[in-house]
Structures are given as structure tokens and as C-alpha cells.
C-alpha positions in Angstrom: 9.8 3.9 37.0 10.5 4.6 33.4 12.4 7.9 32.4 11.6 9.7 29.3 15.2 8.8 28.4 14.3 5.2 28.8 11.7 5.6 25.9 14.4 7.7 23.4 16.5 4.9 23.5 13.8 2.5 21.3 14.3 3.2 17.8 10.7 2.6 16.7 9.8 2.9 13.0 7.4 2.5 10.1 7.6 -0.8 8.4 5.6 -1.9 4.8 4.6 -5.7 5.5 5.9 -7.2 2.2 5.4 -11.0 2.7 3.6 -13.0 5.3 4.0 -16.9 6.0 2.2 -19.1 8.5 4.6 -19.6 11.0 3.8 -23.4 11.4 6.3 -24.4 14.0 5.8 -21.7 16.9 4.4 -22.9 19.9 1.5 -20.3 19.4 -0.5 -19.7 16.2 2.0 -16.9 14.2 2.8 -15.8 11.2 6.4 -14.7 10.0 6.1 -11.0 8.6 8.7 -9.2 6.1 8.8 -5.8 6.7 10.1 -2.9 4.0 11.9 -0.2 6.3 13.0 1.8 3.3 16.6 2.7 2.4 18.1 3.3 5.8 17.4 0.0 7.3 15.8 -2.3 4.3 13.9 -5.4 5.1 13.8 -7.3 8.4 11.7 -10.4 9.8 9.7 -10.9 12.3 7.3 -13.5 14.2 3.8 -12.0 15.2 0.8 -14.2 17.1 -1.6 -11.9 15.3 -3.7 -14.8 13.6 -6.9 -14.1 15.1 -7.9 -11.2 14.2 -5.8 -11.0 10.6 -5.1 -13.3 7.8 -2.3 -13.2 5.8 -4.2 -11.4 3.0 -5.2 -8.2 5.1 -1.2 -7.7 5.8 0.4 -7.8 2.7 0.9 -3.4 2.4 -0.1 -2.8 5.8 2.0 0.0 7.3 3.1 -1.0 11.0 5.2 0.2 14.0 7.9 -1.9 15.3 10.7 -1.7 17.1 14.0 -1.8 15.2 16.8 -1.7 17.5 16.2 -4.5 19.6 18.3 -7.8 19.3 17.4 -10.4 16.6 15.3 -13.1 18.6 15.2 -16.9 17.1 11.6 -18.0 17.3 12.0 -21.8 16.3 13.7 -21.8 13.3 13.1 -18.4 12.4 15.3 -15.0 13.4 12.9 -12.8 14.5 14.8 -9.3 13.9 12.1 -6.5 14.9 9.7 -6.2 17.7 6.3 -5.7 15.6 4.1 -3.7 17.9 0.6 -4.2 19.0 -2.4 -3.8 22.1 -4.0 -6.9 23.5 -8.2 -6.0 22.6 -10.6 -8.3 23.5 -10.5 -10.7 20.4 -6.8 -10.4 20.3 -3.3 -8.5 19.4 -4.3 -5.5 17.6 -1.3 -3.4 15.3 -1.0 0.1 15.7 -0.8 1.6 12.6 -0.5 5.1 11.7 -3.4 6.6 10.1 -2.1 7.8 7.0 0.5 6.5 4.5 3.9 7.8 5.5 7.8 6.7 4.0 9.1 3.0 4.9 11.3 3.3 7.6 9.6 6.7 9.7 10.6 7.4 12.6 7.8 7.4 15.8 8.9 11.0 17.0 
């Protein structure tokens, strides 16, 4: 089982999605996201299978948590660097977002 200690060590943070692409060669429908994390951290990439519920239109500003600290992941011939997090609903991944604007690069406390 999971400690509370086990959770403190994510460092999981509010990203701005600045740019999406169509992530054409993953296995898996995907998009490649750029994410703003403000000063501290600055932009980092990432590969999300999010295409059915968004297009790439309804992302660009969209404030997002992801996971920061994790090891860069190549995804094809892309370097995924952040975990972008989401819950599986029934029509597919769905972001969690928080529910007001906050500053790029917040930190889930």
C-alpha cells in the first residue's frame, strides 16, 4: 500500500497548454502538447491519447495538472517530458483541471 510519503514525492503542477500537434506516428491516436509551467520550470512536452473527447482547438490555454518530476519518456520520435494527468470516463481520458485560473507552474498542495 501507498504511504502518504509516497504521494509528496510527485511534484505535480499547473501547466498552460501552449501548442498542440497531432501526434501522427504513436501507436494510439495522440496529440503532442506544450505546456507553459511558468518561470520555475518553463515549457515541457508531452504525448497525450486525449483525441476523443478534445481537438486540438479546445486545448490551446487550457490549464492542466501534470506531473513534472517524472523521467522524460520517448513516445516515437517524440520526448515526452511530463506526465499530463487525466480519468478514464466513459467516452474517454478526461483532464483534470482546476476550476479557476491560477499561475503557470502551481503547485497541487
Amino acid at each position: 500500500m501507498a504511504e502518504f510519503k509516497d504521494f509528496m514525492k510527485l511534484d505535480i503542477r499547473v501547466g498552460k497548454i501552449t501548442k498542440v500537434d497531432k501526434f501522427v506516428k504513436a501507436n494510439d491516436p495522440a496529440y503532442k502538447l506544450w505546456l507553459d509551467f511558468g518561470k520555475e520550470i518553463g515549457e515541457r512536452k508531452s504525448s497525450a491519447q486525449i483525441t476523443d473527447l478534445y481537438t486540438p482547438e479546445d486545448l490551446i490555454g487550457k490549464q492542466v495538472l501534470a506531473v513534472v518530476n517524472f523521467p522524460p519518456k520517448q513516445i516515437a520520435d517524440f520526448m515526452s517530458e511530463v506526465l499530463v494527468l487525466g480519468v478514464y470516463g466513459k467516452n474517454g481520458v478526461v483532464l483534470i483541471e482546476p476550476d479557476k485560473k491560477v499561475e503557470p507552474g502551481s503547485r497541487l498542495g
